[in-house]
VEXDREN-2710 file (C-alpha; in Angstrom, 1 decimal):
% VEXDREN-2710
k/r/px/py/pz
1/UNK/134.3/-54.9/65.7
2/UNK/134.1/-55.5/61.7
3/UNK/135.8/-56.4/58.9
4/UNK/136.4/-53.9/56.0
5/UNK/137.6/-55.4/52.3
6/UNK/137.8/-53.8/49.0
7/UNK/138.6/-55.2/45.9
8/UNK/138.3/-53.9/41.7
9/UNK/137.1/-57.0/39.7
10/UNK/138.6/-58.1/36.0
11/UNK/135.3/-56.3/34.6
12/UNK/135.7/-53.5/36.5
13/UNK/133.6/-53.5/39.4
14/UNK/135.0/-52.5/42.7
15/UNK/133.5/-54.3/45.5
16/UNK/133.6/-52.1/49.3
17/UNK/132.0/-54.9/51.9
18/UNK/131.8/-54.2/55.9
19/UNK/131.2/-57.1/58.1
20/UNK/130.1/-57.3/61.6
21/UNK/128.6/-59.7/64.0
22/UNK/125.1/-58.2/62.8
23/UNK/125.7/-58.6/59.0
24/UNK/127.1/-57.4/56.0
25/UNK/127.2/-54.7/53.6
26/UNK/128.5/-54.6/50.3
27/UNK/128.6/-51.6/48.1
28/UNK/129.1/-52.5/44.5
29/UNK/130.0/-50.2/41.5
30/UNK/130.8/-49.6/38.4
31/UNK/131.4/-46.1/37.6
32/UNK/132.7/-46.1/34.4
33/UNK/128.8/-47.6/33.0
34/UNK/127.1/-45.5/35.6
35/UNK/126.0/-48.1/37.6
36/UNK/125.8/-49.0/41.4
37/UNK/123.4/-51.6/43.8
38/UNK/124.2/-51.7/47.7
39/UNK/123.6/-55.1/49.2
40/UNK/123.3/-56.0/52.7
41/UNK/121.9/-59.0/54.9
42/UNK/121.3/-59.6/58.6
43/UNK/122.6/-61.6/60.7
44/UNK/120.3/-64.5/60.3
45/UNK/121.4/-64.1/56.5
46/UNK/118.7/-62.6/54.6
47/UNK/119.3/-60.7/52.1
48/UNK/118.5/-57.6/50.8
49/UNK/119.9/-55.4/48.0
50/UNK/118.9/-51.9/46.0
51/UNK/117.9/-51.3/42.4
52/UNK/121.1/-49.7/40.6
53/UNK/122.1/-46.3/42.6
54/UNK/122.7/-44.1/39.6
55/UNK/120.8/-43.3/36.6
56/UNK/122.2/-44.0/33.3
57/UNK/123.9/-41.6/31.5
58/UNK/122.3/-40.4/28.5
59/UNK/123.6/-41.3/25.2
60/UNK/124.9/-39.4/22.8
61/UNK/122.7/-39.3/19.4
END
């Protein structure tokens, strides 16, 4: 069994985190500034987490 929470930050972040007896997962985004990173640890609480998920959107100019 697990543990699903969701939450949208002040500065616009929203937060999706699954946690189990083996871990966590956290997927974090912010859409808006095309940006994403998915963290996750074990168990025995290390940690691990990606480089942003999405490329940044190209800027007008």
């Amino acid at each position: 069994d697990g543990a699903f929470q969701s939450r949208l930050d002040d500065d616009g972040w929203l937060h999706m985190r699954w946690e189990s007896a083996s871990g966590w997962s956290e997927l974090r985004a912010r859409l808006d500034q095309g940006q994403a990173e998915l963290r996750w640890a074990r168990a025995d609480g290390r940690e691990h987490a990606t480089a942003d998920l999405l490329e940044q959107p190209p800027t007008d100019g």
